[in-house]
C-alpha positions in Angstrom: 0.0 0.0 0.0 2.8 2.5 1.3 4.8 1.7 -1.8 1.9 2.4 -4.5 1.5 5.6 -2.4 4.9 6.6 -2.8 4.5 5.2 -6.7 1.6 7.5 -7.3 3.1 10.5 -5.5 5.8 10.1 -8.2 3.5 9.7 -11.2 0.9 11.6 -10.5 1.2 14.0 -7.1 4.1 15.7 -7.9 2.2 18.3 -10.0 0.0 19.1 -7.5 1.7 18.2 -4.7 5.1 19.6 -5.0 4.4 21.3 -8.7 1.8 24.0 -7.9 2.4 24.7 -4.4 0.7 27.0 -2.2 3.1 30.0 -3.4 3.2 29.2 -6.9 -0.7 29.3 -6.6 -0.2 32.8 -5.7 2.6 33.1 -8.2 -0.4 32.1 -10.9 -2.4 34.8 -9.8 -0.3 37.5 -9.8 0.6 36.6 -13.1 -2.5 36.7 -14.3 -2.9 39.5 -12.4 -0.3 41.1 -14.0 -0.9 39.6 -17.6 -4.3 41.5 -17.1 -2.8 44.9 -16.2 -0.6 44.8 -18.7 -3.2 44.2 -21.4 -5.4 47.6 -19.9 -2.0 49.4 -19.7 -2.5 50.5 -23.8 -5.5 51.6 -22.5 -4.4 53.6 -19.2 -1.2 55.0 -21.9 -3.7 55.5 -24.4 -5.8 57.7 -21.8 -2.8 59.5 -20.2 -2.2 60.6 -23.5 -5.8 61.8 -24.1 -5.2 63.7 -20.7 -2.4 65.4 -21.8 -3.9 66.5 -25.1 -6.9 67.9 -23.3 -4.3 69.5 -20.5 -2.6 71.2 -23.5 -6.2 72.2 -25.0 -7.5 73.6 -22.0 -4.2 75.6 -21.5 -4.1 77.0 -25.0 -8.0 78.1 -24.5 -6.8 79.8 -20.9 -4.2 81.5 -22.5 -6.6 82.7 -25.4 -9.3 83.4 -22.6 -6.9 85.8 -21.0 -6.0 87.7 -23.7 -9.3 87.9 -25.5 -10.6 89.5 -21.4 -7.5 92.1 -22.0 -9.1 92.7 -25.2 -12.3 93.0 -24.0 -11.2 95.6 -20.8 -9.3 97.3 -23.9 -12.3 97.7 -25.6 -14.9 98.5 -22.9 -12.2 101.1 -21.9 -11.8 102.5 -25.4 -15.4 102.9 -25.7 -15.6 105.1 -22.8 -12.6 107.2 -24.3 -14.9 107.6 -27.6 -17.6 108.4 -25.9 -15.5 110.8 -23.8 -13.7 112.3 -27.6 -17.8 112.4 -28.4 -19.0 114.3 -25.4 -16.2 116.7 -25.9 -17.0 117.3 -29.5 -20.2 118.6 -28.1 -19.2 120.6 -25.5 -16.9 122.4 -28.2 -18.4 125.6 -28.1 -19.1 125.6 -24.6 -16.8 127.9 -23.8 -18.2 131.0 -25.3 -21.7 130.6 -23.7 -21.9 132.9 -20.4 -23.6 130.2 -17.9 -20.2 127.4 -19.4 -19.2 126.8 -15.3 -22.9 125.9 -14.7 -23.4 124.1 -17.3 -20.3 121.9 -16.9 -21.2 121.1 -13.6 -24.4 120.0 -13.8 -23.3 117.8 -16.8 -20.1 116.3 -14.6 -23.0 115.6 -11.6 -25.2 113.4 -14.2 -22.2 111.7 -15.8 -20.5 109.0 -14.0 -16.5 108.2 -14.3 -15.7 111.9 -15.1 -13.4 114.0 -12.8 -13.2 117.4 -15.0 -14.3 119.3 -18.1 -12.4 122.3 -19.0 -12.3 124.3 -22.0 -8.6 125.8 -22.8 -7.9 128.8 -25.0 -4.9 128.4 -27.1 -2.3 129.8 -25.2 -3.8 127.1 -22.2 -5.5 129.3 -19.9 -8.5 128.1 -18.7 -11.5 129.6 -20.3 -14.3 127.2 -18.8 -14.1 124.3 -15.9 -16.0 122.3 -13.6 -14.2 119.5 -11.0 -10.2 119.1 -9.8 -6.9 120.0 -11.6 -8.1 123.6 -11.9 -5.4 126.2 -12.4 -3.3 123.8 -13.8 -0.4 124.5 -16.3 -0.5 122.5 -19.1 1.2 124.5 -21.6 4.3 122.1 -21.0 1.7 119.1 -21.1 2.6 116.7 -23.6 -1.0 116.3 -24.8 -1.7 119.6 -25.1 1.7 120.1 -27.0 1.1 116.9 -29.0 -3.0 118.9 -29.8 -1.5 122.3 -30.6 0.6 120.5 -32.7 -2.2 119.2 -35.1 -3.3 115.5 -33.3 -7.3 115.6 -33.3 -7.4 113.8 -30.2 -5.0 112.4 -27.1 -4.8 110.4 -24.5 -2.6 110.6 -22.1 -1.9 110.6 -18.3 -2.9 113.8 -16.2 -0.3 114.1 -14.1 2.0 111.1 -11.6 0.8 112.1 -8.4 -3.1 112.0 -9.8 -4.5 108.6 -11.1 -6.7 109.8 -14.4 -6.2 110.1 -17.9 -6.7 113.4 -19.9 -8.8 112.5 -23.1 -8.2 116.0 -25.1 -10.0 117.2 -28.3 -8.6 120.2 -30.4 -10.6 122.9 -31.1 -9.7 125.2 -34.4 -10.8 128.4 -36.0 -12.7 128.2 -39.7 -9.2 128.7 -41.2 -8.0 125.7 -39.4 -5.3 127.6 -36.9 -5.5 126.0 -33.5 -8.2 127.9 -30.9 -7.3 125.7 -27.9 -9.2 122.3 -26.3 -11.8 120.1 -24.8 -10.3 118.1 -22.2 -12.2 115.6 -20.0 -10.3 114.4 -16.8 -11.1 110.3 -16.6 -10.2 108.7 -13.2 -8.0 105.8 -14.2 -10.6 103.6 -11.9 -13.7 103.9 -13.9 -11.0 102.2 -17.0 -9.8 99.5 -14.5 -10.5 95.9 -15.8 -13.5 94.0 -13.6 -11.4 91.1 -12.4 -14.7 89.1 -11.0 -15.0 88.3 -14.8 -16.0 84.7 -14.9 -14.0 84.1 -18.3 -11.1 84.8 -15.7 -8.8 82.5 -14.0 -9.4 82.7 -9.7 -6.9 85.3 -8.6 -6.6 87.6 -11.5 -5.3 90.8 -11.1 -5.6 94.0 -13.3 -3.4 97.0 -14.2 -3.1 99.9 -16.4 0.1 100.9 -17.3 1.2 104.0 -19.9 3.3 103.6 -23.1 6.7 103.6 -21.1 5.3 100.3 -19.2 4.6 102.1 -15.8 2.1 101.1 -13.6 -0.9 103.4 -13.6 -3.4 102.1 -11.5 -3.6 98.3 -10.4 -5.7 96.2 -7.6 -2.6 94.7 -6.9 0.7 96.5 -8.1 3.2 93.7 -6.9 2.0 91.3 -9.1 3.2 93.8 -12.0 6.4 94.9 -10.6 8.4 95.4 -14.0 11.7 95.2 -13.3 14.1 97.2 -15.6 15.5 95.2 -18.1 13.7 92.1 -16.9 11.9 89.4 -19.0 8.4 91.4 -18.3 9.7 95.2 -19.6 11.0 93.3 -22.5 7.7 91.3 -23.2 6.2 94.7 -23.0 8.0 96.1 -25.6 7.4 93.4 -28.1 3.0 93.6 -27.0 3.8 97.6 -28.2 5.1 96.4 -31.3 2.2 94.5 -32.2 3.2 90.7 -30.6 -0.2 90.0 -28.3 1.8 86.7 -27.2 1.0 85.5 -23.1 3.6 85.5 -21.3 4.1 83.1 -17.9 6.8 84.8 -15.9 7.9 84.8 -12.1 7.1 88.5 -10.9 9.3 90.5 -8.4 8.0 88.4 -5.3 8.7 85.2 -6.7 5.6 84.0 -7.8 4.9 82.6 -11.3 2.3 84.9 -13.1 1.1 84.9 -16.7 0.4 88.1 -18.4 -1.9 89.6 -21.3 -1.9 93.0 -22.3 -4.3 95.2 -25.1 -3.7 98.4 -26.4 -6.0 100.9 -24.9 -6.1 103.9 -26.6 -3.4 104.5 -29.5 0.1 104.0 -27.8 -0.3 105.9 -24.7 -2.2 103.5 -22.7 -2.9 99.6 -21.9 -4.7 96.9 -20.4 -2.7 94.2 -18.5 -4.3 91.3 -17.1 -2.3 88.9 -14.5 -3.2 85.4 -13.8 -1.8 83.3 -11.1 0.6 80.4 -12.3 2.1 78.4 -9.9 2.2 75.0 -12.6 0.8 73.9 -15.5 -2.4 72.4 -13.1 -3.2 75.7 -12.9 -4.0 76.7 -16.7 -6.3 73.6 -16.8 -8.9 73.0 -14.5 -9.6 69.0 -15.6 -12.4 67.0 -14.4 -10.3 64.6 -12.2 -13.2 62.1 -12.3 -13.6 61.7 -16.0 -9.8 62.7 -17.1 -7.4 60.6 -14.6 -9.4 59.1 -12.0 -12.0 57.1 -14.0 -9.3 55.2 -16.1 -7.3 54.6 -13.1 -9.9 53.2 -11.5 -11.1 50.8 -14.3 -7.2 49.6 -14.6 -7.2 49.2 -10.7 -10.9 47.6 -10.3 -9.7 45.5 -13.6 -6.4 43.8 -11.9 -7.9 43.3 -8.7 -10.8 41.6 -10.0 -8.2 39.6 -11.7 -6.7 38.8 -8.5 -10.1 37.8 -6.5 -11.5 36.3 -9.3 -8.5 33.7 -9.8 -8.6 33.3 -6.2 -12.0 32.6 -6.6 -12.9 30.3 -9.4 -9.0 29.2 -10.1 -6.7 29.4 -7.3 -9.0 28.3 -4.4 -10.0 24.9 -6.4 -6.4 23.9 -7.6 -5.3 24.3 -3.9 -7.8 22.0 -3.0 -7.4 19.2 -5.6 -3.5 19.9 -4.5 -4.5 18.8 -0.9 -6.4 15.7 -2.6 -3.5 15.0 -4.3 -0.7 15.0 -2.0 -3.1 12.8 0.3 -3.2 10.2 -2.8 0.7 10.5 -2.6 0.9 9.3 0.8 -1.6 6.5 -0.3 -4.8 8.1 1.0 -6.8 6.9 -1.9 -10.2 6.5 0.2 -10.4 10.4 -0.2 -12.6 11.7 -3.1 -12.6 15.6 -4.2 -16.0 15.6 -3.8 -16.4 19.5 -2.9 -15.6 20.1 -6.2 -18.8 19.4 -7.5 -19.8 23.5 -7.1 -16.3 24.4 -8.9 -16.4 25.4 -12.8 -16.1 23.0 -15.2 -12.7 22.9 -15.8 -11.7 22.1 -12.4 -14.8 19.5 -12.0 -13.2 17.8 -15.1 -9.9 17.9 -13.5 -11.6 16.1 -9.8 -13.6 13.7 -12.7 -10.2 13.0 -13.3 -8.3 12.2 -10.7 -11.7 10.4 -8.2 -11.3 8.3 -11.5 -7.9 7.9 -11.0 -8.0 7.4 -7.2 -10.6 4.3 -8.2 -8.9 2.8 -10.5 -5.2 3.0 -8.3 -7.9 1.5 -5.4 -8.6 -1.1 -7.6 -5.4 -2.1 -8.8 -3.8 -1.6 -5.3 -6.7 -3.8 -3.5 -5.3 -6.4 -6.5 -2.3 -6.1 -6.1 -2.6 -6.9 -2.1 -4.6 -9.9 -2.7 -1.9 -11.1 -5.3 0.5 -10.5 -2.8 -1.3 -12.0 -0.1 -1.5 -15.4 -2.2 2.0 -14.9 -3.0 3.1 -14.7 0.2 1.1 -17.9 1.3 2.4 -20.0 -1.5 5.6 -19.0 -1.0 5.6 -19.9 2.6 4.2 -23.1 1.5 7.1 -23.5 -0.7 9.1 -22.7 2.2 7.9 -25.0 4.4 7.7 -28.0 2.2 11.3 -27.6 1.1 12.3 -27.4 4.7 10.1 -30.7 5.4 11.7 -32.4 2.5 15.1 -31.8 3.6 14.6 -32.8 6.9 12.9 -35.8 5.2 16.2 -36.4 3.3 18.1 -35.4 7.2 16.0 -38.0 8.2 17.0 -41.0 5.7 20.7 -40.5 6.2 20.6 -40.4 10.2 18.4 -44.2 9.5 21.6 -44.7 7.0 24.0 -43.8 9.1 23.1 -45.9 12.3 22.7 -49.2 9.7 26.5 -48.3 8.6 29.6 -50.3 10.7 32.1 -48.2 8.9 33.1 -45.4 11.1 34.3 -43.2 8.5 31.3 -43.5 6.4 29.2 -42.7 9.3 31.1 -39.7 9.9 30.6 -38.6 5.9 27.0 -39.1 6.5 27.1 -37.4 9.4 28.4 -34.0 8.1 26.3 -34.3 5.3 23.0 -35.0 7.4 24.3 -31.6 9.6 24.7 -29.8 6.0 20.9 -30.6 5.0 20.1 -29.4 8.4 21.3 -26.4 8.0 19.9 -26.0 4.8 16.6 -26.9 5.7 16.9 -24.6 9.0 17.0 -21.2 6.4 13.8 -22.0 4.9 12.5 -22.2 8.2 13.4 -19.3 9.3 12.0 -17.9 6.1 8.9 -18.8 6.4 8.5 -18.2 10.2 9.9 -14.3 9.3 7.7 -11.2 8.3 9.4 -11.2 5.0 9.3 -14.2 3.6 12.4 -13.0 0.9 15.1 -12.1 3.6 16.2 -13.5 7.1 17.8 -12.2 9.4 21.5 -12.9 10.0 21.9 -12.5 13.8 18.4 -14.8 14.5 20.0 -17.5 12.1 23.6 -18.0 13.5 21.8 -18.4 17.0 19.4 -21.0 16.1 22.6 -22.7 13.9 24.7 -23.0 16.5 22.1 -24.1 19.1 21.3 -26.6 16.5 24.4 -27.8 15.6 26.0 -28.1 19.4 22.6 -29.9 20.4 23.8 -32.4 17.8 26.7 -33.2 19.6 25.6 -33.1 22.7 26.2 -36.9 24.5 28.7 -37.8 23.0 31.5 -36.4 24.8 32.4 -33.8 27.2 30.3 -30.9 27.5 30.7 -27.7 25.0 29.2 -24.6 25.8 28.7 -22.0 23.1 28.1 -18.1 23.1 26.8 -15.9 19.8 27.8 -12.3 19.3 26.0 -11.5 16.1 25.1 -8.3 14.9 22.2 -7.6 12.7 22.2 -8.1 8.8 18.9 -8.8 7.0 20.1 -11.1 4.1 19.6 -12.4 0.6 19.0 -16.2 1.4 21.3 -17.1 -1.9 24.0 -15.2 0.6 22.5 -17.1 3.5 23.1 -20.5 1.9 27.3 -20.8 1.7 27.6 -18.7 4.4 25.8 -21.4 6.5 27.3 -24.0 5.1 30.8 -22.2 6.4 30.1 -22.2 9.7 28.7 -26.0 9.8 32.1 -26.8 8.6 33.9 -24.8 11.0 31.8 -25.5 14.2 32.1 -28.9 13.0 35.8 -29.2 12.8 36.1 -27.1 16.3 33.8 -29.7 17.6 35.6 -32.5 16.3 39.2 -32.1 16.7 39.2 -29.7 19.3 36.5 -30.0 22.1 35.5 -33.9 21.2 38.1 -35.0 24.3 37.9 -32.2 26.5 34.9 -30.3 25.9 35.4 -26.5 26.0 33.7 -23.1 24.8 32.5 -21.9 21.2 32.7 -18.5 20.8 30.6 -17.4 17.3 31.3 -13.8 16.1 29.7 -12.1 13.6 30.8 -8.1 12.6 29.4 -5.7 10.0 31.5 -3.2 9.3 30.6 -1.0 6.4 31.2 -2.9 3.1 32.8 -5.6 5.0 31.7 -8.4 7.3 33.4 -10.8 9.3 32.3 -14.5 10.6 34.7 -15.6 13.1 34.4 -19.2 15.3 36.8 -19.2 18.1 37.5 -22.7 20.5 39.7 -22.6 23.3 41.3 -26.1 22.1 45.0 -27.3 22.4 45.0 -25.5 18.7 46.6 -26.5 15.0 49.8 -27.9 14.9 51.6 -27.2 11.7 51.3 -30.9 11.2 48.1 -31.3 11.2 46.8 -31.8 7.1 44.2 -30.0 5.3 41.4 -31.6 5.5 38.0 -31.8 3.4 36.2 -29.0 5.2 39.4 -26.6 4.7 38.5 -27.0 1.1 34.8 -26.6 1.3 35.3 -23.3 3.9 37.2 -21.9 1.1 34.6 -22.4 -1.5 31.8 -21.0 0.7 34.3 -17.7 1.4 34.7 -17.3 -2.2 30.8 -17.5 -3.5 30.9 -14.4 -0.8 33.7 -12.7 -2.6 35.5 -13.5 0.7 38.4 -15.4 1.8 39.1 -17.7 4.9 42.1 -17.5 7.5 43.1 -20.0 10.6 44.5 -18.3 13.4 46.2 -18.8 16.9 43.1 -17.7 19.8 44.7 -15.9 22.5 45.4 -17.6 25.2 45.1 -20.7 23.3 42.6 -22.4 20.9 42.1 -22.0 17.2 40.2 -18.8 15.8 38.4 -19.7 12.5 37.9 -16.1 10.3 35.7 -15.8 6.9 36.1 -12.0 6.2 33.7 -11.4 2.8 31.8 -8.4 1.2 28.8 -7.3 3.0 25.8 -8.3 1.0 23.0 -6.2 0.1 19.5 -6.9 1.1 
């Protein structure tokens, strides 16, 4: 039973049982695990990709978005400068009427976003006004210069320490010579961009600056701190020159800013818009959800629903048919994988398989058992009958050898009759043993030498006998001539050494690695060099060699004969 086990555990349980263990079960899944993620990765690449296309998108339209709301504060300013060069076109002549003051003033109450109006002869007195910067020079203004000097209209900046542009309109005579100006004093924050624009990005700043890129009025003026010579003063120049490109920049303070500026009005004055830009996240606002998180999501719900699901339906049934399987490895065939009757159909095909198996091992095994059963009776039979038959033939010559009168011939019969004894004493130990193929070596030499100094016993002086044997389970082919060696050599000890004087047998039997050693040691008178070389010499020396061994006589100590057969230790 153990050995079809072990026989099956080779043939078939090492796949499961040693094959796909625990580990490499997990080993399976996170390769398929894996095998999986990397088939969505095109798909996670392919949507990183889209992500940084829209990210680019998105920043190009905030970058438009800004400047197209600098264009738009541009234009909603310049509107209110032409409607400021229209309302001065009207009040013309309203410095020759004798109520101008009044008049002026009650218009500057109804308009809103208007500090002045004042009406300037040619040589720039003041012929008319209503609001601030009365009693102002401005013969050494640069708009009234740049009016007297033939421009229709200006723009330009009233004065640094006051915050409002001067829109002026010259006035002429019939014959076209110059008769003074219209000037309308605009505070610069009625022109200031609205930054709660929606179209703008969160934390937008605005600014007007003049045609040298000074800061006229902004709502904060450290985000537009224009260092000379920096990258912004230079930017600046190229928007004057007609290049409306955004800039992103770091300002003054250190923080990264991108700029968009419009002409105003002419040359003289612009809009410039600043939005915060800390990093590119900033110019698009993505949807998270739909951009990076969603296909993230699907590539992490994907692989670990890879993971569970080949734990599930894969993983969890192969380490179950593994535990069936190493069981039938140890020989544990009465188990059947019977859970796997709920598994998919793949793994109940696989249980089909090896229940099928398991039967068909049972089968063979519970045949293979009864053959060996009958076997083993038979040959115990054989065993036993072959012993009987011997002692049969033991039996004949001890009836032959009592009927002879020749002493020599009864001694011939005798050893031949102690021979077929011993013989006929290994099959009985055979058959009496568990295995009936192999006997032990240390059980036999004491039952031989009982056997054989029984024999003798009567017939002389007494002869006691001691076995030192050590354990060898044996081949009975090895048995056999080694048996035969010792009947000869207790033989001889018992009859030329202890047949007067009785005595002690000593029996020795050593394994030592590879080699073994039979010894039979008397405490006799010993050889003499005289003494010839018998039959039994010769057949000792026969026996040693079907052992591969060879046979020595030597001197016991203090006296007797030691017998020695040293030969190669046989193999069960």
């Amino acid at each position: 039973m153990r050995r079809l086990g072990r026989a099956f555990g080779r043939r078939f349980g090492r796949p499961f049982g040693k094959g796909l263990s625990r580990q490499k079960f997990k080993g399976i899944r996170f390769r398929l695990g894996m095998a999986m993620a990397i088939a969505l990765a095109p798909f996670l690449i392919l949507s990183a990709f889209q992500v940084d296309s829209a990210f680019r998108d998105q920043a190009e339209e905030r970058r438009i978005d800004l400047h197209l709301a600098a264009e738009r504060s541009a234009v909603a300013a310049r509107t209110r400068l032409e409607g400021a060069s229209t309302l001065l076109q009207a009040l013309r002549f309203e410095g020759t009427s004798p109520f101008c003051e009044e008049r002026l003033g009650a218009l500057l109450e109804r308009l809103d976003g208007y500090a002045t109006l004042v009406r300037y002869s040619a040589t720039g007195q003041v012929i008319c006004s209503a609001g601030v910067m009365q009693g102002v020079d401005v013969t050494q203004r640069g708009w009234f210069i740049r009016l007297r000097a033939g421009n229709d209209w200006v723009v330009s900046r009233a004065q640094r320490d006051f915050p409002a542009l001067v829109t002026g309109l010259r006035i002429e005579r019939p014959m076209g010579r110059f008769d003074g100006a219209m000037a309308a004093v605009i505070p610069l924050e009625s022109l200031q961009p609205d930054t709660r624009d929606p179209a703008l990005p969160q934390g937008s700043e605005a600014a007007l600056v003049d045609s040298e890129g000074q800061v006229l009025v902004a709502t904060d003026p450290a985000a537009f701190d224009m260092e000379p010579g920096g990258r912004l003063a230079e930017w600046f120049q190229e928007m004057r020159a007609g290049d409306d490109r955004v800039l992103e920049v770091r300002d003054s303070g250190g923080e990264r800013r991108a700029y968009a500026g419009s002409a105003m009005s002419g040359q003289d004055v612009y809009v410039l818009l600043a939005a915060p830009s800390p990093g590119l996240l900033s110019w698009a606002r993505l949807n998270p959800i739909g951009s990076i998180l969603l296909p993230l999501a699907a590539w992490v719900t994907a692989f670990v629903a890879v993971i569970l699901v080949a734990e599930r339906v894969v993983v969890r049934w192969l380490d179950y048919l593994e535990r069936i399987a190493a069981l039938y490895a140890r020989g544990r065939f009465t188990v059947r994988p019977v859970a796997a009757v709920n598994a998919p159909t793949e793994i109940r095909v696989l249980a089909n398989t090896l229940d099928g198996l398991a039967e068909a091992v049972s089968i063979r095994d519970q045949s293979l058992l009864d053959s060996l059963a009958e076997k083993d009776v038979l040959m115990r039979e054989i065993h036993h009958r072959v012993k009987n038959n011997l002692q049969i033939i033991s039996s004949l010559l001890s009836l032959q050898q009592r009927a002879l009168s020749d002493d020599g011939a009864r001694m011939a019969l005798g050893d031949t009759r102690q021979r077929i004894s011993a013989l006929a004493l290994i099959y009985r130990t055979l058959y009496q043993s568990d295995d009936i193929r192999h006997a032990d070596a240390a059980v036999f030499l004491h039952d031989l030498v009982g056997q054989l100094v029984a024999s003798e016993a009567g017939r002389g002086p007494a002869v006691s006998s001691r076995v030192e044997a050590d354990s060898l389970v044996m081949d009975p082919d090895k048995l056999a001539p080694m048996a035969l060696w010792l009947v000869e050599a207790i033989s001889n000890a018992l009859k030329h050494a202890l047949a007067d004087r009785g005595g002690t047998l000593i029996v020795r039997f050593t394994v030592d690695g590879d080699s073994s050693v039979l010894e039979v040691e008397d405490d006799g008178p010993g050889l003499s060099e005289t003494d010839p070389v018998g039959v039994g010499r010769t057949l000792m020396t026969a026996f040693a060699k079907q052992l591969r061994g060879t046979t020595e006589v030597l001197p016991a100590s203090p006296r007797g004969t030691r017998v020695r057969m040293t030969f190669v230790t046989p193999s069960a």
